[in-house]
C-alpha positions in Angstrom: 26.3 120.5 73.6 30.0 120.6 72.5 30.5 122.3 69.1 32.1 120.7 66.1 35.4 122.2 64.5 37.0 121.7 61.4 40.7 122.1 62.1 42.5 123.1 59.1 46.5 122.4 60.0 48.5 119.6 62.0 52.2 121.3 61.4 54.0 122.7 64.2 51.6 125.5 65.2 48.3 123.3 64.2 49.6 120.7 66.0 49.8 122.9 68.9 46.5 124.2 68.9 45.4 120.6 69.0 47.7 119.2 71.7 47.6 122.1 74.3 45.4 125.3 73.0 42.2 123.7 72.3 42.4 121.0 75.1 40.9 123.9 78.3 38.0 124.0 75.9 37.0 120.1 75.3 33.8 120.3 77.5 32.6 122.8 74.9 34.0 121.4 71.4 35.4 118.7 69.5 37.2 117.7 66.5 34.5 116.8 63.0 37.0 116.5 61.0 41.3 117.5 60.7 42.7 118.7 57.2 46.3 118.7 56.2 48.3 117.7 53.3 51.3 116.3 54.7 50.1 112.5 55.5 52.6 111.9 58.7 51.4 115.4 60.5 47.5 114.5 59.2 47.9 110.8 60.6 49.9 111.4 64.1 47.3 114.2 64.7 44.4 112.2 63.5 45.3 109.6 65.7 46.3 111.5 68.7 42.7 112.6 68.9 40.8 109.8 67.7 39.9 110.9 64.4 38.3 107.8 62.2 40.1 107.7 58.3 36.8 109.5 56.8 37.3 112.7 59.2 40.8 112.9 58.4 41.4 114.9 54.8 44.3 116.0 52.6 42.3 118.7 50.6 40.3 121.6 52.2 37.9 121.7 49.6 36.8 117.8 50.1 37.0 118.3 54.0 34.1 121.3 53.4 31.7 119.6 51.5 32.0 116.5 53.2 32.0 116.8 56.8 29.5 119.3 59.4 31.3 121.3 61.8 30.1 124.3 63.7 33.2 126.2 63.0 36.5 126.3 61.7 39.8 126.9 63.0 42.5 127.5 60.3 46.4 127.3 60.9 47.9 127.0 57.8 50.2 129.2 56.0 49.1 132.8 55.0 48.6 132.4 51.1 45.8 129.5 52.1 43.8 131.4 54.0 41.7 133.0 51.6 40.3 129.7 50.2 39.7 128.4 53.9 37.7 131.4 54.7 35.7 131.5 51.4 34.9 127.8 51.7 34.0 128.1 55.4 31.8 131.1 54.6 30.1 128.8 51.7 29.0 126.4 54.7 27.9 129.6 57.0 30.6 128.6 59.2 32.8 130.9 61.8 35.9 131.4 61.4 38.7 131.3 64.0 42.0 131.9 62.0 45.6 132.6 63.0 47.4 135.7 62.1 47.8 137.6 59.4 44.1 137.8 57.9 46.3 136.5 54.5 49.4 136.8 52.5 48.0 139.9 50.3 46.4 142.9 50.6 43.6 141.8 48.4 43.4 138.6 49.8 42.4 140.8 53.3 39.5 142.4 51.4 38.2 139.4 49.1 37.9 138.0 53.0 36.4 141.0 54.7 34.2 140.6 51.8 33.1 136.7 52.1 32.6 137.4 55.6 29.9 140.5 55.2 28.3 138.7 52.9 27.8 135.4 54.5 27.1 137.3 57.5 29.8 134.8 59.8 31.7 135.4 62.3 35.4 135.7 61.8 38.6 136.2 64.3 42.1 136.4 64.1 44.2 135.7 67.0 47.8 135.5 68.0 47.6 133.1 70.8 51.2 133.8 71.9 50.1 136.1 74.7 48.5 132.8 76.9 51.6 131.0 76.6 53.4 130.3 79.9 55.9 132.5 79.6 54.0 135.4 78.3 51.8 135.1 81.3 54.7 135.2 84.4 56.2 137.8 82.7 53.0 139.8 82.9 52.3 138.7 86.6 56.0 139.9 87.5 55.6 143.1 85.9 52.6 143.3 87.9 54.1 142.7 91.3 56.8 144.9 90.5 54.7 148.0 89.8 54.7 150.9 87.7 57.9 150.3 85.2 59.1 153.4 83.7 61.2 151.8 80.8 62.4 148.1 80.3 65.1 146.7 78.5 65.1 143.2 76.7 67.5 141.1 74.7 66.3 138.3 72.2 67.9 135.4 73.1 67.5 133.3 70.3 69.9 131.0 68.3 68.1 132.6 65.3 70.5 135.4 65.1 72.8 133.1 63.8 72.2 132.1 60.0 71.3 128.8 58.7 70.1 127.3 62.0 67.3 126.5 64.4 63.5 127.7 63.3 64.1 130.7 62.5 66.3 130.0 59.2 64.0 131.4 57.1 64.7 135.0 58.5 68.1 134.8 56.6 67.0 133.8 53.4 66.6 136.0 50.0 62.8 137.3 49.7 61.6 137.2 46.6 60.0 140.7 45.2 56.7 138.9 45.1 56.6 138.0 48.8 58.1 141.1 49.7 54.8 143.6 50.8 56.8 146.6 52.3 56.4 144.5 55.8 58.6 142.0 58.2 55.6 139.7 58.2 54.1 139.7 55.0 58.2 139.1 53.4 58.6 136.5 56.1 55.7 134.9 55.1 56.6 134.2 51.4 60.1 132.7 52.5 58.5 129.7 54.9 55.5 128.9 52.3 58.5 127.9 50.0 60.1 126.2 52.6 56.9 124.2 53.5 56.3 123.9 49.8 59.2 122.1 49.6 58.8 119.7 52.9 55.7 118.9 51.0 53.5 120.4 53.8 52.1 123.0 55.8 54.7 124.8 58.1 52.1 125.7 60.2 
């Protein structure tokens, strides 16, 4: 029996998860339902798996307490994952969410919290470490042996300002999104970005 998933997110990295990280797993779930605000992303997704309209859903909230699922997976930007988590938990739901927990240090504990208490079980992943490349690079480091030191360069047109997907690295951070951390400043900087696109950036 497969199990049903609530996918919350069909943006760049949701759309991901659907079209390549989820697919290995089909023989043990499926897609109930697919959430995301930004109608082109919810439709191509929705119709790149299938979905009929009523499983496809623009609010979280509605998604919850319409449709059954077994789990949920959400990829949507940081300061929504709170909400996803406390809804999920209100349907006794587990939680598979990408990385960071949220965008807040509270936000972390009101979801620690939700989680205890409705006694689900919640993980957070960063599912860079399967992709392809991630993977040779660990199989030649293993065929090479014990490495003593290793030197890298990023090379990335994101260095450069104002271009490619990392422009949001060169932007002002606001001293509301800035938390003392790279990721939690970063963070704030692409949900106004995606705010903007009308979507989720994730």
């Amino acid at each position: 029996m497969r199990r049903g998933c609530l996918m919350l997110g069909a943006g760049a990295m949701g759309s991901r998860w659907i079209r390549a990280i989820w697919q290995p797993f089909r023989d043990r779930m499926e897609f109930a339902a697919l959430v995301d605000p930004n109608p082109a992303a919810l439709h191509e997704a929705g119709d790149w798996l299938g979905l009929p309209p009523a499983a496809r859903f623009a609010d979280a909230r509605e998604a919850f307490a319409t449709m059954d699922a077994d789990f949920c997976c959400i990829v949507t930007p940081p300061d929504h994952h709170r909400e996803a988590v406390e809804l999920a938990c209100g349907r006794g739901m587990d939680i598979l969410s990408e990385k960071p927990v949220a965008d807040t240090p509270q936000a972390c504990g009101a979801i620690a919290r939700a989680v205890k208490a409705a006694g689900v079980r919640m993980m957070v992943t960063q599912n860079y470490r399967y992709t392809r490349r991630i993977v040779t690079l660990k199989q030649a480091l293993n065929e090479l042996g014990p490495v003593n030191y290793a030197v890298a360069r990023y090379a990335s047109s994101i260095r450069a300002a104002e271009t490619g997907p990392g422009q949001f690295r060169h932007l002002e951070k606001s001293g509301s999104d800035n938390l003392g951390t790279v990721a939690l400043s970063g963070t704030g900087v692409k949900r106004r970005q995606a705010e903007k696109r009308g979507g989720w950036y994730r």
